[in-house]
C-alpha positions in Angstrom: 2.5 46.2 -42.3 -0.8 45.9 -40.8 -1.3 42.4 -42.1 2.3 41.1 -40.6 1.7 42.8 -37.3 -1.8 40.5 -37.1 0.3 37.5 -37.9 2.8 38.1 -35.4 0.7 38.9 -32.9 -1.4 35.6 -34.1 2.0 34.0 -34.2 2.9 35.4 -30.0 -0.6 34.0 -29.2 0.0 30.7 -30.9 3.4 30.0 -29.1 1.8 31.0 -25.5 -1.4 28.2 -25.4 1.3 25.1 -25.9 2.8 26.3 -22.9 -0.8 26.4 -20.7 -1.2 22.7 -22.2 1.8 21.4 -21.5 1.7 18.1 -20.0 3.4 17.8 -16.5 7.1 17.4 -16.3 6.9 13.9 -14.4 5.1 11.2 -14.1 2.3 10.8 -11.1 2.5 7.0 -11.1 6.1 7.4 -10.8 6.3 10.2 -8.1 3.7 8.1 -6.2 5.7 5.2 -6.4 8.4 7.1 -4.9 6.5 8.9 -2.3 5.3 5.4 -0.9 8.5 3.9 -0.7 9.7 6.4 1.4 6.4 6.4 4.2 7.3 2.7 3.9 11.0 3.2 5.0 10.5 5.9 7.2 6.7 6.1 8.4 4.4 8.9 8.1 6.0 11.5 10.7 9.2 10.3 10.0 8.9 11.8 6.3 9.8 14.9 5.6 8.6 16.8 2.8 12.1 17.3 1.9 12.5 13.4 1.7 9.6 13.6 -0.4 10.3 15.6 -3.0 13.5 14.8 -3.4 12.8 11.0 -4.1 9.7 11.9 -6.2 12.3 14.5 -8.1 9.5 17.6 -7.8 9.5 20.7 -6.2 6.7 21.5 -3.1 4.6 23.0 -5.2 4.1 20.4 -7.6 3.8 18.0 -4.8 0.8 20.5 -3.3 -0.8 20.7 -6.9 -0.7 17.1 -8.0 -1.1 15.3 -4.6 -2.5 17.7 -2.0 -0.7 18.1 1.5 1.1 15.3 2.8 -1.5 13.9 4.4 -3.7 13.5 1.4 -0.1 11.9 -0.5 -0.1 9.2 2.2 -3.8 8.5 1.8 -2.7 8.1 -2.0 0.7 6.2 -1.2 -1.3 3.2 1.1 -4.0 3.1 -1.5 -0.9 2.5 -4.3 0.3 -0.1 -1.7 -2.4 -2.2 -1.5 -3.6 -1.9 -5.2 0.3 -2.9 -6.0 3.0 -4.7 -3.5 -0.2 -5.4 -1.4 -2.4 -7.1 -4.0 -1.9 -10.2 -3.2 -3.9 -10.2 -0.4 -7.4 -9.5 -2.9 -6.0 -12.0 -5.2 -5.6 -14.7 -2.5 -9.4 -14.8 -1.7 -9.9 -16.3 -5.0 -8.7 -19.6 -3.9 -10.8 -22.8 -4.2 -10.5 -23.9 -0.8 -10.5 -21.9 2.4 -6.8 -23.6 3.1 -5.5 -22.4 -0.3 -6.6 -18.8 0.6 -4.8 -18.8 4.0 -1.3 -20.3 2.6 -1.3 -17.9 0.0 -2.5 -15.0 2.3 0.7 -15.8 4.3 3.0 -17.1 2.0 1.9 -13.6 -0.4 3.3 -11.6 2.9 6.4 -13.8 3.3 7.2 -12.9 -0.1 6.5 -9.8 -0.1 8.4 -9.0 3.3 11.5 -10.8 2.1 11.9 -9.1 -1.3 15.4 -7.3 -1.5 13.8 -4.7 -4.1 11.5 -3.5 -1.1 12.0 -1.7 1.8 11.6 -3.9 5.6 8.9 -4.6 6.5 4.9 -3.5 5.6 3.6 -0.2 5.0 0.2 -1.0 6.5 1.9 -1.0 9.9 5.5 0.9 9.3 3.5 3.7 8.1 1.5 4.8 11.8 4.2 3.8 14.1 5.4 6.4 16.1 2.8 9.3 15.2 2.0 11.7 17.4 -0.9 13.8 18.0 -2.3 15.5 15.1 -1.9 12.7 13.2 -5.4 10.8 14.3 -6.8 10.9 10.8 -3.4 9.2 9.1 -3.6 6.3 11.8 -7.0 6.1 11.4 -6.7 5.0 7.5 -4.6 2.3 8.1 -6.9 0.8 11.1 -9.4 0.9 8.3 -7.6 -0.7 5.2 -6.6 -3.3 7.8 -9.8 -4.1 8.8 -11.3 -4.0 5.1 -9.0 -6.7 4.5 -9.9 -8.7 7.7 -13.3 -8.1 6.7 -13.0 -9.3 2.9 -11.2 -12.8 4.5 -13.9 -13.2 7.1 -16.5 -12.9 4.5 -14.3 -15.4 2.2 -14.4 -18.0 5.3 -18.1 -17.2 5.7 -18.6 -18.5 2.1 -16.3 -21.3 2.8 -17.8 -22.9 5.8 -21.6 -22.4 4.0 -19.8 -24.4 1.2 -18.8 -27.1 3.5 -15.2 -26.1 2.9 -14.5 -24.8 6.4 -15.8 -27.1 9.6 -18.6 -25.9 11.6 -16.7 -25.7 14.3 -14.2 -22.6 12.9 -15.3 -19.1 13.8 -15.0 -17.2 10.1 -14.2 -14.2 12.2 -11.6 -15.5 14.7 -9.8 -17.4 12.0 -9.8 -14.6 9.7 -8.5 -12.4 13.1 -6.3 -14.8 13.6 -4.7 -15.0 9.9 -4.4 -11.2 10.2 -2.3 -11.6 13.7 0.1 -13.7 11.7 0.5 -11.7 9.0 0.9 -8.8 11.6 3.3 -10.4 13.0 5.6 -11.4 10.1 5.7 -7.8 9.2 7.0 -6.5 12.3 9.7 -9.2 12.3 10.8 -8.3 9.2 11.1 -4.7 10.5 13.2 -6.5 13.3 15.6 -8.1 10.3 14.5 -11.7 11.1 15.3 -13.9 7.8 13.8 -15.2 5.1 14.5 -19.0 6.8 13.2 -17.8 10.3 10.0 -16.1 8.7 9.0 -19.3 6.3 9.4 -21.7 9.5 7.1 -19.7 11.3 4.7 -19.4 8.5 4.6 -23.4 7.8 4.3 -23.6 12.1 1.1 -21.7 11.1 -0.3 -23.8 8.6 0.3 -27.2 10.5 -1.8 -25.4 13.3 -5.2 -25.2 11.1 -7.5 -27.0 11.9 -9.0 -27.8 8.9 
């Protein structure tokens, strides 16, 4: 007796610690994936928590214990954009020529804005527009990752023009400002449902204007 009542004591203490382990019932990638696609339709203050949850198919407290608050989830979500729909914009800098980095800077955002699978427009900007106060921090990170990435293509035209690649007479800084305007742009007229046709002419208008 004494021997069985060890073992199924052993045996309740056994079935409990799988339980403690158990991996969690959904996928983070996934559920981020989600979450972003859903500040990317409907911006940060435009997304409830409700919307949240219910397109990354958890409850709120799985959202708190996984992801933080919201705010924290939308730091997350941009970082997920630009490491994914957004990384074409690193990639581009890798081009040989300072000309080859600016067509596929803009033609990367053309494509990107014009995909069907996506929502309009780009989360960089979609994602601050109509926030309200209390939301400082939140527009805040996007000024930032928007000016890391006019940094890192000032820095590329830098290298360019010491390489001989970009004329002397081309200000790295206004021409990577200036690439960053355009690609601005394009994402705020794909908000405003302009086509694929209307977006490409302007984006060719763009690269007739270099002047290099």
């Amino acid at each position: 007796m004494g021997t069985q009542a060890a073992n199924s004591e052993k045996l309740g203490e056994d079935e409990t610690c799988p339980k403690m382990g158990r991996p969690r019932a959904f996928r983070e990638d996934k559920a981020l994936d989600a979450a972003m696609r859903v500040f990317w339709e409907k911006g940060y203050e435009g997304a409830s928590l409700d919307d949240l949850t219910g397109a990354m198919g958890i409850n709120r407290s799985s959202l708190y214990s996984s992801f933080g608050d919201k705010e924290q989830l939308f730091k997350r979500a941009i970082a997920h954009y630009a490491e994914g729909p957004a990384s074409y914009v690193g990639e581009s800098l890798w081009r040989p020529t300072a000309r080859a980095v600016v067509e596929a800077l803009l033609k990367g955002t053309l494509a990107l804005l014009t995909d069907p699978t996506h929502p309009p427009g780009c989360l960089f900007i979609q994602g601050g527009l109509a926030c309200g106060s209390g939301t400082e921090s939140v527009k805040q990170a996007l000024i930032d990752w928007r000016r890391t990435s006019q940094t890192a293509i000032e820095k590329r035209m830098k290298q360019a023009r010491k390489e001989g690649d970009l004329p002397q007479d081309v200000d790295p800084r206004d021409l990577a400002r200036y690439v960053c305007i355009v690609m601005t742009g394009l994402g705020v007229q794909a908000a405003n449902d302009a086509t694929k046709s209307e977006m490409t002419r302007a984006v060719d208008l763009a690269l007739r204007s270099l002047p290099f």
